[in-house]
C-alpha positions as CSV (number, residue, x, y, z in Angstrom):
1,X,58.4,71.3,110.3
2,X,59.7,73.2,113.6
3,X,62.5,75.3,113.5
4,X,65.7,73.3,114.0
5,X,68.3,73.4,117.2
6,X,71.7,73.2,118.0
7,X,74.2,74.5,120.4
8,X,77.8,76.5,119.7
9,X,80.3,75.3,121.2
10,X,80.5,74.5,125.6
11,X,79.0,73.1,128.4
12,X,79.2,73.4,131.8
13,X,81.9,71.7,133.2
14,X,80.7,68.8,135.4
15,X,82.7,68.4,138.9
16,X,84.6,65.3,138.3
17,X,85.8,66.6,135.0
18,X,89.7,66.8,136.4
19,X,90.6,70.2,134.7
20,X,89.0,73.7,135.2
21,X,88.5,75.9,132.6
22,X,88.5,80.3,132.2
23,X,84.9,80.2,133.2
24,X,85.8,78.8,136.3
25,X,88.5,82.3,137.5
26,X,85.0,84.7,138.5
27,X,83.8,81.8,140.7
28,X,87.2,82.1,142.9
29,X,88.4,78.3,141.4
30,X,91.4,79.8,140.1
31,X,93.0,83.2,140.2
32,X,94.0,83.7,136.7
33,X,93.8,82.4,133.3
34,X,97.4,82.0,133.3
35,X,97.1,79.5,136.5
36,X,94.0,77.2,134.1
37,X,96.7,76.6,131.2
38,X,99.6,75.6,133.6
39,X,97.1,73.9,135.6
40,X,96.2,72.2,131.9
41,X,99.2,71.2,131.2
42,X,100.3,69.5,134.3
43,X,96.7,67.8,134.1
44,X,97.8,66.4,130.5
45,X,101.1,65.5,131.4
46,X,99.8,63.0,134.1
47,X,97.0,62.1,132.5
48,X,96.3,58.3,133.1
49,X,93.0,55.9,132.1
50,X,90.8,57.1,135.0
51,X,91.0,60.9,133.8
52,X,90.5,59.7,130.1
53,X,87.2,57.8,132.0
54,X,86.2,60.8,133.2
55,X,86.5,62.8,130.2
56,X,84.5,60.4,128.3
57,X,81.6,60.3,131.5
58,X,81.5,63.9,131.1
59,X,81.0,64.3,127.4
60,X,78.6,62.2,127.3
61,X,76.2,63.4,129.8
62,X,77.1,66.8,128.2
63,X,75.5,65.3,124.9
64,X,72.6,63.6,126.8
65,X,71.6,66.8,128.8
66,X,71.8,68.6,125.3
67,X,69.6,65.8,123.7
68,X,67.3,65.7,126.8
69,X,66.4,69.3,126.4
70,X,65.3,68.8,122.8
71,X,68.6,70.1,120.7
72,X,68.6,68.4,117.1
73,X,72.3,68.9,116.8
74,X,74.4,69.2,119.8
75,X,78.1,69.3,120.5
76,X,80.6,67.8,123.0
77,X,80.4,70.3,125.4
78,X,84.3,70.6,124.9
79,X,84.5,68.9,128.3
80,X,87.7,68.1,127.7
81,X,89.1,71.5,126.7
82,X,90.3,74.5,129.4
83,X,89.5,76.8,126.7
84,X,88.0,76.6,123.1
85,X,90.7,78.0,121.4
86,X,93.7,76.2,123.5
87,X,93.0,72.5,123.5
88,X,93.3,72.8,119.7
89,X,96.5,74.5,119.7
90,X,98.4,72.0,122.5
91,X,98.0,69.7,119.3
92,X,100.4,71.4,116.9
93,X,103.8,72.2,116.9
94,X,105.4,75.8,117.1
95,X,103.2,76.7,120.1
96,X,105.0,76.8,124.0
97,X,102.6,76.6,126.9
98,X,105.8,76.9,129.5
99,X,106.4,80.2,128.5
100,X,104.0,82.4,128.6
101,X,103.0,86.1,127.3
102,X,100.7,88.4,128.4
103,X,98.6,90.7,126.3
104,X,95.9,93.0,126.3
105,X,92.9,91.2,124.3
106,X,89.4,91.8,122.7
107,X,89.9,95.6,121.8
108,X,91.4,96.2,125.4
109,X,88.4,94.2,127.2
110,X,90.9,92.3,129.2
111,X,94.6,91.3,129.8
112,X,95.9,87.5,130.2
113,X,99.1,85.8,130.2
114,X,98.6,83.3,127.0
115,X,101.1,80.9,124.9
116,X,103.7,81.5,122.5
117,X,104.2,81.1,119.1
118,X,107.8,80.5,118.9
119,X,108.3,78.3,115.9
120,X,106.7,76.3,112.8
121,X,103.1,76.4,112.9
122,X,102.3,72.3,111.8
123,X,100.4,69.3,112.6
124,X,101.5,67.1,115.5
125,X,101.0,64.3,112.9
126,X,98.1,62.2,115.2
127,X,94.6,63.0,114.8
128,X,92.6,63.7,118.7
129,X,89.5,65.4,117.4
130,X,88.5,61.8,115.6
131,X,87.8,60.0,119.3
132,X,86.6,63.3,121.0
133,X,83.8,62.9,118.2
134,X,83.5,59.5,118.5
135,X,83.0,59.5,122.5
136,X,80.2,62.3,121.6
137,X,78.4,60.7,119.0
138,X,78.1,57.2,120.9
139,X,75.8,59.3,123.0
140,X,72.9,59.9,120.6
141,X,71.7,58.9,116.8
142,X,71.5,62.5,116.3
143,X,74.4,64.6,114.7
144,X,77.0,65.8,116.9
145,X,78.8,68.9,115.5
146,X,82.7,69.4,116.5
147,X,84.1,72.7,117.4
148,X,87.5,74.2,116.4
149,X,88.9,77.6,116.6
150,X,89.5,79.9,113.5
151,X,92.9,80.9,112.5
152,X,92.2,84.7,113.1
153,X,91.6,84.0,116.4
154,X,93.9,81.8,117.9
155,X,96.0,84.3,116.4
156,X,94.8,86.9,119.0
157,X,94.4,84.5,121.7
158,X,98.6,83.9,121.6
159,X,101.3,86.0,121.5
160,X,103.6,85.7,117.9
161,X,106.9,86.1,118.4
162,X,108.5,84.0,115.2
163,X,106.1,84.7,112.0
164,X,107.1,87.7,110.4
165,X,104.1,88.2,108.2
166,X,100.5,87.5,110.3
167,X,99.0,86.9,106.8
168,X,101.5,83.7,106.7
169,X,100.6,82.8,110.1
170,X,96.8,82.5,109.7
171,X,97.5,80.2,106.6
172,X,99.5,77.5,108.7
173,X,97.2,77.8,111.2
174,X,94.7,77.1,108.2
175,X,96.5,74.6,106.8
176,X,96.9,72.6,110.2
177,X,93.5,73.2,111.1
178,X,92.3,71.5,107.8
179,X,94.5,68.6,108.8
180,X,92.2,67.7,111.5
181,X,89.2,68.9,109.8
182,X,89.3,66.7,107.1
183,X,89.9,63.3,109.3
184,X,86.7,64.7,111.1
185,X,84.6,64.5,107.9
186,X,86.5,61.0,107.0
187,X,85.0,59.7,110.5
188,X,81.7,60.8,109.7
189,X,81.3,64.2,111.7
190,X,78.0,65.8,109.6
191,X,78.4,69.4,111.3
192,X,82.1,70.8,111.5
193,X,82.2,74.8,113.1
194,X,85.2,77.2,113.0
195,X,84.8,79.7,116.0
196,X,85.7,83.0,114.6
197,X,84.8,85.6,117.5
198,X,87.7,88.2,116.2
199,X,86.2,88.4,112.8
200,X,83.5,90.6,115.0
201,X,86.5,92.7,116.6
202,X,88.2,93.0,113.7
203,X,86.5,93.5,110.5
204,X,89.5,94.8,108.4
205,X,91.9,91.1,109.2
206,X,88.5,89.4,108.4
207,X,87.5,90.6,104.8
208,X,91.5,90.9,103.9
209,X,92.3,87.1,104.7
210,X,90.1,85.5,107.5
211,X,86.9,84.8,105.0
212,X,89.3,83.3,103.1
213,X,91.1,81.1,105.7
214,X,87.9,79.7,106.3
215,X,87.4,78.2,103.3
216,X,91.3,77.0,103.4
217,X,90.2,75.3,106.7
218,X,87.2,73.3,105.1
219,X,89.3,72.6,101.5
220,X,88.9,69.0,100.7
221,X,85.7,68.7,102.5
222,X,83.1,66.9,101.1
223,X,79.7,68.9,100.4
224,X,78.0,65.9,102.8
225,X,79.5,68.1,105.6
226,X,77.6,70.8,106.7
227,X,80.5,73.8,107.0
228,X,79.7,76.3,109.5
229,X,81.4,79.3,111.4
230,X,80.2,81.0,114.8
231,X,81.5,84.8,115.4
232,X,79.9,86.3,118.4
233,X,80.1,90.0,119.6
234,X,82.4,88.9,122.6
235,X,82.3,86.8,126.3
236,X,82.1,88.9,129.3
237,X,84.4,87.8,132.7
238,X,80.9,86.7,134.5
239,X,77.0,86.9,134.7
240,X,75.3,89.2,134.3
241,X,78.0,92.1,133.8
242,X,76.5,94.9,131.4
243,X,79.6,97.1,131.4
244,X,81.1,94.1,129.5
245,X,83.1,95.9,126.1
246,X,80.9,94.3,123.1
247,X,82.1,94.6,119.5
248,X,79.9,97.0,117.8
249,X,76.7,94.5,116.0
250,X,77.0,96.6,112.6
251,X,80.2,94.7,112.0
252,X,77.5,91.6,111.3
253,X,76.3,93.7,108.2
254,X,80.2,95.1,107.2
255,X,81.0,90.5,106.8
256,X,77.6,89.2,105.7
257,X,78.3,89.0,102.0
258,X,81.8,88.1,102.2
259,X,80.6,85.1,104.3
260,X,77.7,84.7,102.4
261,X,80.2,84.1,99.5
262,X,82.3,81.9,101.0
263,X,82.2,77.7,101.0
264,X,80.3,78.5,104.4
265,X,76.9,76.9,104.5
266,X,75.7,78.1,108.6
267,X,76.3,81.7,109.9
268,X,76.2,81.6,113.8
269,X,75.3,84.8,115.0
270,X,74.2,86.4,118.2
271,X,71.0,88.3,118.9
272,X,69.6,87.9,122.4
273,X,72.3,89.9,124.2
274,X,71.5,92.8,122.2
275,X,68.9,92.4,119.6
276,X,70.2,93.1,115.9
277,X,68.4,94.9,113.1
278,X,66.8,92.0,111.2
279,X,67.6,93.5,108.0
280,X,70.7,91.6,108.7
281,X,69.1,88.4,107.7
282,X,68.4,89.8,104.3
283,X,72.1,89.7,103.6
284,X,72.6,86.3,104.0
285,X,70.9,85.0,100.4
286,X,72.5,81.8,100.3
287,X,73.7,80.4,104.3
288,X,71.5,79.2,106.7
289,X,72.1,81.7,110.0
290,X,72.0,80.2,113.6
291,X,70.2,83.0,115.7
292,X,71.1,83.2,119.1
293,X,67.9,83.0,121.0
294,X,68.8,82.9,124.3
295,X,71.6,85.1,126.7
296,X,74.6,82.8,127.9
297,X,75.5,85.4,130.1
298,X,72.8,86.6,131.7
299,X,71.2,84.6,134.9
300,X,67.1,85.6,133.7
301,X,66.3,82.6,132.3
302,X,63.8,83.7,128.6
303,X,60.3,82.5,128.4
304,X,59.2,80.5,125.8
305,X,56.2,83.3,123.9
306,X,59.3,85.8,124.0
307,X,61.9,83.5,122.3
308,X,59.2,82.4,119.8
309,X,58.4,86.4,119.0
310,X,61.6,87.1,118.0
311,X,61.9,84.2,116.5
312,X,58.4,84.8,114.5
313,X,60.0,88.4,114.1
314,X,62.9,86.9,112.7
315,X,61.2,85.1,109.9
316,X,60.2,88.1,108.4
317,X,63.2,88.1,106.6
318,X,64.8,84.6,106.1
319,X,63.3,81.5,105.0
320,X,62.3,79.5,107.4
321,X,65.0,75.9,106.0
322,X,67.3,78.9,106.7
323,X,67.1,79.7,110.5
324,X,67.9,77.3,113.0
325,X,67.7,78.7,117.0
326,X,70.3,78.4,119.4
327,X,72.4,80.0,121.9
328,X,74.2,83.0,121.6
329,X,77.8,81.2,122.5
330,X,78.7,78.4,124.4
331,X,77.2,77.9,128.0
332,X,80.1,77.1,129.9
333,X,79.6,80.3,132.1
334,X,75.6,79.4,133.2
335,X,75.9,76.4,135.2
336,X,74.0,73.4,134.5
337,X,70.1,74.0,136.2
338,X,70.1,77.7,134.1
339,X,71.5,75.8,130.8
340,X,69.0,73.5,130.6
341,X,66.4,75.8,131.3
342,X,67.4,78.3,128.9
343,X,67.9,75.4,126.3
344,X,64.4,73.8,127.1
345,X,62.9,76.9,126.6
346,X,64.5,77.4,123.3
347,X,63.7,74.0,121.9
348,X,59.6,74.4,123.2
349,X,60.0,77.7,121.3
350,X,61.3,76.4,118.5
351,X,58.4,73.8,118.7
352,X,56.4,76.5,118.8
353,X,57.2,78.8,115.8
């Protein structure tokens, strides 16, 4: 059988879609991503049955494309989202996207203007994940998976200013996630991911509660769901910038048997930025890893012979039921000509191993 593929998390925004996103501010769309999450939320509180229309056009061609290139389990695209982490969080209460603070983010890789935490981290008490998934999957009879962001990193992606305690903070987040989690696996969502991209800045938060947190996040999950987490070494401002602050790749080997450990079943990790040392994939006795195969930043599109070498190279160390090629993060930032040739390229590769 030939190695399996999915995708992480985004797609490239389509040009109807009637929001823009951060991946839009180094094409000269939008100055800042403080103007995409007021723009968001004036978007949303207009929003009317011709914008739901387009939202539900543009996940599914975000799906078909996906399918199309060859992917065995794609994702939404998160057409719908201006950001991964902040859709999720306009769903919950104790969050205020009217007033703004700014911080410095990402181990002082950049500064933005982001919301507040200014009460009770809970559920809104209405699902919205449940139709996003159920527009995505009524584009294909494969498995869509569903993103959401971890609780250690919307954490860093707001500002705090009413838990005393972060520990308690990233356990309501947790607990809300789960919320929505669990009615995703009720409505038949196969393939649920946290995004935990912090977990990669910040080793220390991750083994002393975010490892943890995951599992609270997936507790109540049936086993027929497929639990998986995505932490990537970090999402430069545009293509092709090589100065771009990385967190350092031995952090992968300082989490791989916590998360190994864990309720976790896929490990997404990066590799075609900056190769690892495949050692790593020695840690992981148990989880399944998703190795990123191709750059989502970089504009040189990857042949097919050198995505199957390292992917050859790669199963040197894993099983081969326990690797599964993808992207290194989402592909909001390529556009959609370079996605799909990236992601063809990774599926005739994965052919080809």
């Amino acid at each position: 059988m030939p190695l399996k593929t999915t995708c992480i998390g985004s797609y490239p925004k389509f040009d109807y879609v009637p929001i823009q996103d951060w991946f839009q501010i180094e094409q000269g769309l939008t100055a800042t991503g403080a103007d995409v999450t007021r723009g968001y939320t004036d978007a949303m509180a207009s929003a009317n049955a011709e914008n739901e229309a387009l939202f539900d056009k543009a996940t599914i061609q975000a799906v078909t494309d996906q399918v199309t290139c060859g992917i065995d389990i794609p994702t939404d695209g998160e057409q719908r989202r201006e950001n991964y982490i902040h859709y999720h969080c306009r769903h919950l209460n104790g969050f205020d996207f009217v007033n703004l603070t700014e911080r410095v983010l990402r181990d002082g890789a950049y500064k933005a203007e982001l919301p507040t935490i200014s009460g009770k981290i809970e559920p809104m008490g209405h699902h919205f994940l449940v139709r996003d998934f159920e527009v995505a999957q009524s584009a294909t009879d494969r498995p869509v998976k569903i993103t959401i962001p971890g609780p250690t990193t919307i954490m860093d992606t707001s500002a705090n200013s009413f838990y005393k305690d972060e520990r308690d903070l990233a356990f309501e987040l947790a607990d809300a996630l789960n919320f929505e989690i669990r009615a995703l696996a009720d409505a038949g969502c196969q393939f649920i991911q946290i995004d935990e991209p912090l977990f990669a800045r910040n080793v220390d938060r991750a083994l002393r509660y975010g490892v943890e947190c995951l599992d609270r996040c997936f507790e109540g999950v049936p086993d027929s769901v497929t639990r998986v987490m995505h932490m990537c070494c970090g999402y430069p401002e545009h293509l092709d910038d090589e100065e771009y602050h990385k967190a350092d790749p031995n952090n992968y080997f300082l989490l791989s048997q916590a998360i190994d450990a864990s309720t976790i079943n896929q490990v997404s990790l990066e590799d075609a930025h900056r190769y690892n040392d495949l050692t790593l994939l020695e840690k992981f006795q148990r989880s399944t890893v998703i190795f990123g195969s191709v750059a989502i930043a970089e504009s040189r599109v990857e042949t097919v012979e050198e995505i199957a070498a390292r992917l050859t190279a790669a199963l040197n160390h894993i099983d081969k039921d326990r690797l599964i090629a993808a992207p290194d993060c989402g592909l909001a930032m390529l556009g959609h000509e370079l996605a799909k040739k990236k992601l063809r390229n990774l599926c005739d590769a994965a052919l080809a191993v």
